[in-house]
C-alpha positions in Angstrom: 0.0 0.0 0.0 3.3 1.9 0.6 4.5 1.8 -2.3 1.0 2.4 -4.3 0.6 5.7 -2.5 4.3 7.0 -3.1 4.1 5.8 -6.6 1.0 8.2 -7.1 2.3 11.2 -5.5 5.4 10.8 -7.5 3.3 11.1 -10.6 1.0 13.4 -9.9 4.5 15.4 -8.9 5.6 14.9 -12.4 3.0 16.0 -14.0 2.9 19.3 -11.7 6.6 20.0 -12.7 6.2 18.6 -16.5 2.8 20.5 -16.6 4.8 24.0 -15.1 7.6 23.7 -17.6 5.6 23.3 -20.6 3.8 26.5 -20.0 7.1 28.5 -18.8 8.4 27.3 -21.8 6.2 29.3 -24.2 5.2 26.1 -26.3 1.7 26.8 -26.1 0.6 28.9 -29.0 -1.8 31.4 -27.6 -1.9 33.0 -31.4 -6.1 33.3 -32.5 -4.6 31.7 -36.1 -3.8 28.6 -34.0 -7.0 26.7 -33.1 -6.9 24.5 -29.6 -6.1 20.7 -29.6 -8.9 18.9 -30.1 -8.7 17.8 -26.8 -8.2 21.3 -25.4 -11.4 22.4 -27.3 -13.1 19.5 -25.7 -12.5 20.2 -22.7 -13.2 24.1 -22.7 -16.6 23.2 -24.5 -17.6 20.8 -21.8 -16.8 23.4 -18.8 -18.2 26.3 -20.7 -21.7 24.7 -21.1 -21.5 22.7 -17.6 -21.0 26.2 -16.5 -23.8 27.9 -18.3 -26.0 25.3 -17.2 -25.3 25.1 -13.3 -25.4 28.7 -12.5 -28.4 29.7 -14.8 -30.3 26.7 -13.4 -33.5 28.1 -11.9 -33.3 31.5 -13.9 -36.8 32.4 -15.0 -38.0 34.7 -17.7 -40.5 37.4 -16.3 -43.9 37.9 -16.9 -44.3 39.8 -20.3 -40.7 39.7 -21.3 -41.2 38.9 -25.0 -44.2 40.9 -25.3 -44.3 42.5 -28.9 -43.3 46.2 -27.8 -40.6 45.2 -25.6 -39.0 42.9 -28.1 -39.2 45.9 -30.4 -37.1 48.3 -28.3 -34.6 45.6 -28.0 -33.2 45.7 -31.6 -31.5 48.5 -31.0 -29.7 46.6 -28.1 -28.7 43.7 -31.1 -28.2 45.7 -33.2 -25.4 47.7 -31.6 -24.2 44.7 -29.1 -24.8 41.3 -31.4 -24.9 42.0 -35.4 -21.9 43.2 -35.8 -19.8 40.4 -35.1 -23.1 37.9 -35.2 -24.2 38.9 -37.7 -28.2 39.8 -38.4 -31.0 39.2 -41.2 -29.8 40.8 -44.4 -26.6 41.5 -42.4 -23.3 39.8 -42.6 -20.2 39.8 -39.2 -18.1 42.3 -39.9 -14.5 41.8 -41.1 -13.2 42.4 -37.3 -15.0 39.1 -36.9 -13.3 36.8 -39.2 -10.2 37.7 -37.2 -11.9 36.2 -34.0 -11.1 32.7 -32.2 -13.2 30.9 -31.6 -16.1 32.6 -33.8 -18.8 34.2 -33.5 -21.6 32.0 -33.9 -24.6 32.4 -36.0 -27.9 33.5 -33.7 -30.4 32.3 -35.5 -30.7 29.1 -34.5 -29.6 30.1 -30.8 -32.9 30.0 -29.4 -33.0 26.3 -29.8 -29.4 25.5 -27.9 -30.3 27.4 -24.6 -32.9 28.5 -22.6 -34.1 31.5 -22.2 -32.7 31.4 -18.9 -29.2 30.7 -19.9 -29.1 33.2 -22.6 -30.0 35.2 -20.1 -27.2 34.4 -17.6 -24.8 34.9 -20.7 -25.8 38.5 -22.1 -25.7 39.3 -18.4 -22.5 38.0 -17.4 -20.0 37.1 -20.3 -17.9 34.5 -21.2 -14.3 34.2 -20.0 -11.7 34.1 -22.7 -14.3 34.7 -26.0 -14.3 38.0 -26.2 -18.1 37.7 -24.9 -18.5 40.8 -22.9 -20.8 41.1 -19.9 -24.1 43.6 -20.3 -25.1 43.9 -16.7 -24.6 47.6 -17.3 -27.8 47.3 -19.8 -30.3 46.4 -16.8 -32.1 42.9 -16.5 -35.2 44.2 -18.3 -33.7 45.3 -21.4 -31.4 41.9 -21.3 -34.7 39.7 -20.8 -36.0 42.0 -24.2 -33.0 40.7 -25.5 -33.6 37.1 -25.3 -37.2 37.8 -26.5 -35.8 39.0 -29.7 -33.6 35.6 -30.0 -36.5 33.8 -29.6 -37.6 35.6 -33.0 -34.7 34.9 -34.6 -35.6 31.4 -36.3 -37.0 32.5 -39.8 -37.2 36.3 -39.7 -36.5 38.0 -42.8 -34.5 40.5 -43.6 -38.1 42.9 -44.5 -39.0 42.0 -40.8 -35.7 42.6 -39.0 -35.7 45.9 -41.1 -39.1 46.8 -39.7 -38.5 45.7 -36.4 -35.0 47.8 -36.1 -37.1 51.4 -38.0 -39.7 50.7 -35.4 -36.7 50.5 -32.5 -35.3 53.6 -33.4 -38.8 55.2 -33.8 -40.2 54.4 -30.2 -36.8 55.3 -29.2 -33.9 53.0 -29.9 -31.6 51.9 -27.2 -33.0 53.6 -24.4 -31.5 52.4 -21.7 -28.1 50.9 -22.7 -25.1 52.3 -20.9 -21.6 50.9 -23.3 -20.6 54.5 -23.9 -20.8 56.5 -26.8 -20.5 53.0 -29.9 -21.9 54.0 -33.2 -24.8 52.5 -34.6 -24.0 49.7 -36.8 -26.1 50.4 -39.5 -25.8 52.8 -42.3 -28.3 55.0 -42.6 -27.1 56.8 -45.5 -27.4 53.9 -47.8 -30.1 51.6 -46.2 -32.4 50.2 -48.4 -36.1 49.4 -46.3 -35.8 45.7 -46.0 -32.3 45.7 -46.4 -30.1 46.8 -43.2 -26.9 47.5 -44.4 -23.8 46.0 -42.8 -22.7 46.6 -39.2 -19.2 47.8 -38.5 -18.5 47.6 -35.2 -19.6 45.7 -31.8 -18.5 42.7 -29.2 -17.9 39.0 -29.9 -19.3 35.7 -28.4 -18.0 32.2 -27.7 -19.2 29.6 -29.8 -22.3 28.6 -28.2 -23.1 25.2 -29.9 -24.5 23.4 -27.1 -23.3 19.8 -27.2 -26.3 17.1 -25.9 
């Protein structure tokens, strides 16, 4: 028994010292060109959506958060926090996005990966690492809107996102939102109605396939 429990702690002491030299060494490529292992990406995937999961377990949506107004006066929120490296409806990622590791995942089909509670829990608090910013700063209200208009996502067209993001700016836009002074990502100068033109600036996201 001795020798079992010495033979253990030598190896987990090995792999303490060989685990500390490889990363004083500089091996690891932190470079965004250079995707993980496989086994690296595995293992962040797992503890990323384990982590989703446990701490938005029990969150809630509120009564009347995807009413029809409020989801309205939320596409100003995507539209100056999500399309641009998301991407929208008649709206590509911008180029800053192509540069990103790990991409920015498609929303449209987001909806269908999470609940609404852990969309919730991850416009609210970020993701570590992604380049997923946290929106506490927005208020819980406008965040729940938020998800509302996710729900939407799934098979809106580019006429309807167009309509919905003129009737945003009409009943007042992003009121509310508190990221500074960031520039709307959509061109007013040569928008087409039914066609938003293409955003230019904005925050990233991890990608949030959801493995079950």
């Amino acid at each position: 028994m001795k020798t079992v429990l010495i033979t253990l702690l030598s190896a987990a002491a090995l792999a303490i010292v060989g685990g500390a030299g490889f990363i004083y060494s500089g091996l690891f490529n932190v470079a965004a060109t250079e995707p993980h292992w496989q086994a690296t990406y595995w293992i962040m995937e797992k503890a990323r959506i384990r982590s989703i999961q446990a701490h938005a377990a029990g969150l809630t949506a509120p009564a009347g958060y995807n009413e029809e107004a409020k989801i309205t006066g939320a596409v100003g929120h995507f539209s100056e926090h999500c399309a641009t490296c998301h991407g929208a409806p008649g709206s590509k990622p911008a180029d800053l996005a192509e540069g990103m590791y790990p991409q920015p995942p498609n929303l449209t089909d987001v909806s269908a990966r999470y609940t609404s509670g852990e969309l919730f829990w991850i416009l609210k608090n970020g993701i570590k690492m992604s380049g997923m910013p946290s929106m506490a700063s927005d208020g819980d209200e406008l965040l729940w809107n938020t998800v509302a208009f996710l729900q939407k996502l799934p098979g809106m067209s580019d006429e309807q996102y167009n309509d919905l993001w003129m009737a945003s700016q009409a009943q007042g836009g992003m009121a509310g939102m508190n990221h500074g002074s960031m520039s709307m990502p959509m061109d007013h100068g040569s928008m087409n109605m039914g066609s938003p033109a293409e955003p230019n600036a904005g925050t990233v996201a991890p990608d949030n396939t959801r493995q079950k």
